[in-house]
Legacy VTK file of the C-alpha trace (Angstrom):
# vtk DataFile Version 3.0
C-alpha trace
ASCII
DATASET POLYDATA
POINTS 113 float
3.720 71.868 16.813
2.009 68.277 17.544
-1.846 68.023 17.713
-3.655 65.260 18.441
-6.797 64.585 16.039
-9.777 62.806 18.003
-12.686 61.215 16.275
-15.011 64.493 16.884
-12.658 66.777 14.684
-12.142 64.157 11.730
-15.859 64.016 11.505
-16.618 67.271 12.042
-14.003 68.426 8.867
-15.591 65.638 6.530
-19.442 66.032 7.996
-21.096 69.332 6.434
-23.671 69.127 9.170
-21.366 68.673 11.939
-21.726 71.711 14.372
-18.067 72.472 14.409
-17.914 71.803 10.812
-17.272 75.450 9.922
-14.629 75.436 12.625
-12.827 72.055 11.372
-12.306 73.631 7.846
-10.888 76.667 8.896
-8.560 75.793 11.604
-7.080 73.338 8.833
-6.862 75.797 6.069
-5.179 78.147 8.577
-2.491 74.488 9.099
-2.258 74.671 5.372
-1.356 78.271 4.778
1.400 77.499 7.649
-0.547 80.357 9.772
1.103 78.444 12.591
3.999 77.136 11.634
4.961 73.269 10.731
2.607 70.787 12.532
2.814 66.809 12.699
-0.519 65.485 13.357
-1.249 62.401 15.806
-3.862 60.223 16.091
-4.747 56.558 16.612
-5.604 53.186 15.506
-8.462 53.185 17.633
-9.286 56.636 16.181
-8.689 55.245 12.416
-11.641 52.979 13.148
-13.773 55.087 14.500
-13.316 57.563 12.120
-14.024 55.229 8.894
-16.766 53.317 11.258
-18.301 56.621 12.256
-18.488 57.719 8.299
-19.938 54.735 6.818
-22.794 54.458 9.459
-23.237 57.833 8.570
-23.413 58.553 5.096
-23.698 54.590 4.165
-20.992 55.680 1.292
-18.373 53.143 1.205
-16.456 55.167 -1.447
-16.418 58.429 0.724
-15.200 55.889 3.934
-12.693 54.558 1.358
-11.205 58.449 0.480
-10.995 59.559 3.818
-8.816 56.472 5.353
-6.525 56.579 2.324
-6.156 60.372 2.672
-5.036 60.076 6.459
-2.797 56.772 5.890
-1.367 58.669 3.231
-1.097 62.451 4.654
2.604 63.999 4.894
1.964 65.436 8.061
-0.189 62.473 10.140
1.663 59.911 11.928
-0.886 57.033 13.574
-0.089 55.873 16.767
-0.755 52.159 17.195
-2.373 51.151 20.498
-0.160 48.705 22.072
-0.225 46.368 25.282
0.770 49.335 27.373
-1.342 51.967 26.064
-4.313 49.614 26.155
-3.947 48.455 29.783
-3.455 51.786 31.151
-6.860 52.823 29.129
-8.514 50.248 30.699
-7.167 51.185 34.237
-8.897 55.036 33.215
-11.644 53.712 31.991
-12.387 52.457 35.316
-11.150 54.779 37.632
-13.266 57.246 35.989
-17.073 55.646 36.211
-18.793 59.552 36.552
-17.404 60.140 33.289
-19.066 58.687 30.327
-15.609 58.710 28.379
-15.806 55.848 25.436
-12.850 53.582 25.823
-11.174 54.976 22.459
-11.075 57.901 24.520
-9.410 56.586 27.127
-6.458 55.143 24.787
-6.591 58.584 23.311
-5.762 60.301 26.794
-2.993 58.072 27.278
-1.743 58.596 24.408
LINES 1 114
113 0 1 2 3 4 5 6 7 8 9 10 11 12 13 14 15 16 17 18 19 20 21 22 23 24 25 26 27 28 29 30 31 32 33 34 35 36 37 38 39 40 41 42 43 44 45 46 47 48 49 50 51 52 53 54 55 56 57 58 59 60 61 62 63 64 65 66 67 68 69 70 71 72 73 74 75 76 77 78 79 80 81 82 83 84 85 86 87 88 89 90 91 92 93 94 95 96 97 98 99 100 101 102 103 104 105 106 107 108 109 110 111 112
């Protein structure tokens, strides 16, 4: 199985007050009991930044930002897609087709992705 990991569910597995935070921790403790079978995970670049951005801002811990980007550079099972010319023009191109949404462009390169 692939799954793509967005900003929202990094932070809300590392962020105790997160809403979903609950949620986050058990869906991955179901992925490491292999309650559904082998899984790659995907995310981005774009993501990688927001996620270590996102954590620092919030918990002004360098350390913690530190521990998480190491542990998802160096996870078995994540594979980081790098946002290339392609990916980033047709982002932009959503990005602006879509003005009634209030989509973050991140979020656009994650769609196309």
């Amino acid at each position: 199985m692939k799954v793509f990991i967005d900003t929202s569910a990094y932070i809300a597995y590392y962020n105790i007050r997160d809403k979903n935070h609950v949620a986050a921790r058990s869906f991955m403790k179901k992925v490491f009991e292999g309650e559904y079978g082998p899984i790659i995970f995907y995310t981005s670049d774009y993501v990688f930044d927001e996620v270590i951005t996102a954590i620092l801002r919030l918990t002004r811990n360098k350390e913690l930002a530190v521990k998480v980007g190491r542990y998802i550079l160096e996870s078995r099972v994540t594979r980081i897609i790098n946002v290339d010319e392609e990916i980033f023009s047709e982002a932009w191109k959503l990005f602006i087709k879509y003005r009634d949404k209030m989509w973050g462009f991140t979020d656009c390169t994650s769609f196309i992705i």
